[in-house]
GULUM-848031 format. One record per residue (C-alpha): residue in one letter; residue number from 1; z, x, y negated. Coordinates in steps of 0.05 Angstrom, whole numbers, plus 5000, padded with zeros to 4 digits. Layout:
! residues N
> rest, nr, up, east, north
> a, NUM, Z, X, Y
...
! end
This chain:
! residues 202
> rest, nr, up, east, north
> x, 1, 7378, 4018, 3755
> x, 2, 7440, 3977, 3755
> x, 3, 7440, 3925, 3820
> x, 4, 7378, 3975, 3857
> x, 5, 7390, 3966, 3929
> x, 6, 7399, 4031, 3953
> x, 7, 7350, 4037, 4018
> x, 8, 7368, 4112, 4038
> x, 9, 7384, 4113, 4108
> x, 10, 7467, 4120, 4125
> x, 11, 7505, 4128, 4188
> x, 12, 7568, 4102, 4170
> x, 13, 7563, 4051, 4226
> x, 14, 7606, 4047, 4269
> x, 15, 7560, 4037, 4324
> x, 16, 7509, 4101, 4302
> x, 17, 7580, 4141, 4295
> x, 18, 7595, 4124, 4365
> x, 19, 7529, 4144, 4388
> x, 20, 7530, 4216, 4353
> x, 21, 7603, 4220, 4387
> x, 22, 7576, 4205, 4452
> x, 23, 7509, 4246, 4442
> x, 24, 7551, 4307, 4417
> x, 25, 7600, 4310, 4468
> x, 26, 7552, 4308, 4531
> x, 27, 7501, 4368, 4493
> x, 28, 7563, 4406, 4467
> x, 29, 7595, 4409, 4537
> x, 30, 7526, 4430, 4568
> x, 31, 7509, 4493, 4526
> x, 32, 7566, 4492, 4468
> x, 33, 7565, 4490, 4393
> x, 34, 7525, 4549, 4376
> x, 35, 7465, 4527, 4428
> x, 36, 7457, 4455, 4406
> x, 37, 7417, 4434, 4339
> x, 38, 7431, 4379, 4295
> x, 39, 7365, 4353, 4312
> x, 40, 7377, 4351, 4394
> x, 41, 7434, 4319, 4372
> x, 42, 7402, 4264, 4324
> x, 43, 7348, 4254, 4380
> x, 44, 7401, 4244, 4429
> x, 45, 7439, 4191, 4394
> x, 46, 7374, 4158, 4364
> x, 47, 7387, 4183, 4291
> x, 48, 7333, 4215, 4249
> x, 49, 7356, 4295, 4227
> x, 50, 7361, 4269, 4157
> x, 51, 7397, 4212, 4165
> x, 52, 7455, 4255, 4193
> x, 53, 7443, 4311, 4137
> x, 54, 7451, 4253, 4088
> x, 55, 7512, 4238, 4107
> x, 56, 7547, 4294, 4127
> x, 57, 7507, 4357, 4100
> x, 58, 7512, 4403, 4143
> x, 59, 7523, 4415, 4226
> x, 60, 7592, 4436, 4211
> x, 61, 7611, 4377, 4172
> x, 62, 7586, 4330, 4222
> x, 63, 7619, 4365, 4277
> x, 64, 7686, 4365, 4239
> x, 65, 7672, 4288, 4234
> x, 66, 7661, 4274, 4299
> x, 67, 7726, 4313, 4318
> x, 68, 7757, 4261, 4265
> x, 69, 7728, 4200, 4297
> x, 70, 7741, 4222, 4372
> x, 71, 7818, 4240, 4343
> x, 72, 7824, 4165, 4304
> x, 73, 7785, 4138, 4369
> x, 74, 7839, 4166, 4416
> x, 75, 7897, 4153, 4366
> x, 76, 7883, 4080, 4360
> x, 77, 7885, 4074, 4437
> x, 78, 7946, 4110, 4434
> x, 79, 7975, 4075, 4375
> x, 80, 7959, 4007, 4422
> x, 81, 7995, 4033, 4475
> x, 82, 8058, 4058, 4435
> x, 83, 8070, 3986, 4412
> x, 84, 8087, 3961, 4486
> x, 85, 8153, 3930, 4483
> x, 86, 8180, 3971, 4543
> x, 87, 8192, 4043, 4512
> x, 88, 8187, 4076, 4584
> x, 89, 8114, 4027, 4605
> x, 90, 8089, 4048, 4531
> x, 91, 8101, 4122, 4550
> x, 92, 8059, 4114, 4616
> x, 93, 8007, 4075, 4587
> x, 94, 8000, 4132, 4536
> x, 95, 7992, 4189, 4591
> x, 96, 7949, 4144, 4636
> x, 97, 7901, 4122, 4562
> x, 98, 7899, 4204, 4551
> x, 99, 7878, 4225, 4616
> x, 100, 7822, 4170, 4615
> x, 101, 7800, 4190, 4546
> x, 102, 7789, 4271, 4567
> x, 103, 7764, 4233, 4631
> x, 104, 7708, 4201, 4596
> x, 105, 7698, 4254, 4534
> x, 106, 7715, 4319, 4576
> x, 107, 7668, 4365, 4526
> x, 108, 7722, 4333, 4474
> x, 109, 7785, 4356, 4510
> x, 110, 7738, 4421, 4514
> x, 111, 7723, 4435, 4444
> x, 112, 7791, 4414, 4415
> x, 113, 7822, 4471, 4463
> x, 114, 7767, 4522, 4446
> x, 115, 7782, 4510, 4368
> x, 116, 7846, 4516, 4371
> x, 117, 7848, 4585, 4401
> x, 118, 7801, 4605, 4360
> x, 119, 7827, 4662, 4308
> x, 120, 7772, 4642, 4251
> x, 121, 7747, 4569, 4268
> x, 122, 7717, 4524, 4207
> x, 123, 7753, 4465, 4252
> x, 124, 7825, 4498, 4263
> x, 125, 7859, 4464, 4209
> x, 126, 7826, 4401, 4227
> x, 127, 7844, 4411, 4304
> x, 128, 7919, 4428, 4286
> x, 129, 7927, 4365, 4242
> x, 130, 7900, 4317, 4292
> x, 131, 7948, 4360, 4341
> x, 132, 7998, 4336, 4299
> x, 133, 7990, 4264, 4289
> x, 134, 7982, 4249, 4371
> x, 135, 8047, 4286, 4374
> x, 136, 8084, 4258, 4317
> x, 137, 8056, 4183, 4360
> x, 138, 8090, 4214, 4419
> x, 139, 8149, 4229, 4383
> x, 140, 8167, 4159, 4363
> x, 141, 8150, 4140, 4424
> x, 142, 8197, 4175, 4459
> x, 143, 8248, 4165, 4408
> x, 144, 8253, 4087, 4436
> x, 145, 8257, 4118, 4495
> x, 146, 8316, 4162, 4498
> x, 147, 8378, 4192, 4451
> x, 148, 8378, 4265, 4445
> x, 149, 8368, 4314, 4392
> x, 150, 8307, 4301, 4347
> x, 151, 8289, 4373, 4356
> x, 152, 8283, 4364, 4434
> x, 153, 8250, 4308, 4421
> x, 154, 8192, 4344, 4382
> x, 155, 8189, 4394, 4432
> x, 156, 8179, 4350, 4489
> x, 157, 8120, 4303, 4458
> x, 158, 8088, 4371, 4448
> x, 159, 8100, 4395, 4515
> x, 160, 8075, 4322, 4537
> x, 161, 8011, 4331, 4497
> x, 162, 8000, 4399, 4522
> x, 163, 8010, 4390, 4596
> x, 164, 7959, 4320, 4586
> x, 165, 7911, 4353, 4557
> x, 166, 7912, 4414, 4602
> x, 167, 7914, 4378, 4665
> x, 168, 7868, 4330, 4642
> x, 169, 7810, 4385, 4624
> x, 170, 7827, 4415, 4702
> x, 171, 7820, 4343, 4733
> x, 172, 7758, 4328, 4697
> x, 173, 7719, 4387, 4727
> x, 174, 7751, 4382, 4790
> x, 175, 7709, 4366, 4859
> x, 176, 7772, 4336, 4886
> x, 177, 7826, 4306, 4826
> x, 178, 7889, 4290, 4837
> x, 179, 7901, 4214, 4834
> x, 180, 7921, 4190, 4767
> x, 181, 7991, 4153, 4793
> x, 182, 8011, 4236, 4813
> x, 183, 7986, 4275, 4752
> x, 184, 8017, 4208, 4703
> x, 185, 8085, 4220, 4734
> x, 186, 8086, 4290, 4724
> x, 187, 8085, 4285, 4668
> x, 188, 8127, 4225, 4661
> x, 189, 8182, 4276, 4689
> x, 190, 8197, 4303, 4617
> x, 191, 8218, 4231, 4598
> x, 192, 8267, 4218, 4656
> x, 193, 8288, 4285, 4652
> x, 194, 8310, 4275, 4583
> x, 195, 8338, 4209, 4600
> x, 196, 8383, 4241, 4656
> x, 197, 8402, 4293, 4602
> x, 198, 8429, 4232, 4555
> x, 199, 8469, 4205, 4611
> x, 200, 8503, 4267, 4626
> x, 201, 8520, 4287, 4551
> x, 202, 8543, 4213, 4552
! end
């Protein structure tokens, strides 16, 4: 009937989304994606089972959207961080925002690697195009940054992305972590190496 309020249960919310996120990671990490059921999962976040059939169908379609929201949730941050007027404090803030992100969402940092290397994954595409947006966000970034070859450029947000997320996933499970001011400029070293490389060609 036309104007029928539609009372099926939805978890579109922001809020319930964040919950599933949060529920997800911490059962994923424990026993990985194989182990855990849709329904620990729901019970975990507070969710009936069919409220997150409803809306997502199936425990592979809800998994691939709670990679999308934990990607949008980190790009946002990012994005935040990129606008900094200072090209070389935006860059820092970006490292130190990823390494708190795989900090609090380790299983995240986790199953992105695990899917990626992953010969027949249903979430490889998915993985690779989220790969690319964070480093296309990098890229720009460092583009304020620094005048060299757009080539290098792409190479060294993806080198940046890959030695975050790397070092991040070791620090996370470490008994003893190196500080965060150490492991940031690490990797910061990329961008003033590339800086000392436009000086010299200049």
């Amino acid at each position: 009937m036309t104007g029928q309020f539609d009372a099926r249960p939805r978890v579109r919310a922001t809020d319930s989304k964040e919950r599933l996120f949060a529920a997800s990671m911490a059962l994923l990490g424990r026993r990985g994606v194989n182990a855990v059921s849709v329904e620990e999962i729901a019970r975990a976040a507070g969710v009936s089972k069919g409220t997150v059939y409803y809306n997502f169908g199936s425990k592979e379609k809800m998994i691939g959207a709670l990679l999308e929201f934990g990607a949008q949730k980190l790009l946002d941050q990012l994005g935040r961080d990129a606008a900094v007027e200072d090209p070389l404090a935006a860059l820092e803030a970006m490292v130190r925002r990823a390494f708190g992100f795989v900090q609090e969402y380790p299983s995240y940092a986790q199953l992105w690697v695990s899917e990626q290397q992953r010969g027949e994954s249903p979430w490889g595409e998915q993985v690779q195009e989220f790969r690319q947006r964070i480093t296309d966000l990098i890229t720009a970034a460092l583009r304020r940054a620094v005048q060299v070859p757009e080539p290098l450029l792409q190479a060294s947000a993806c080198a940046m992305f890959g030695a975050t997320l790397l070092t991040a996933r070791e620090r996370s499970g470490s008994a003893a972590p190196t500080d965060l001011d150490t492991i940031t400029l690490a990797v910061m070293a990329t961008v003033h190496g590339l800086r000392a490389m436009a000086r010299d060609a200049g």
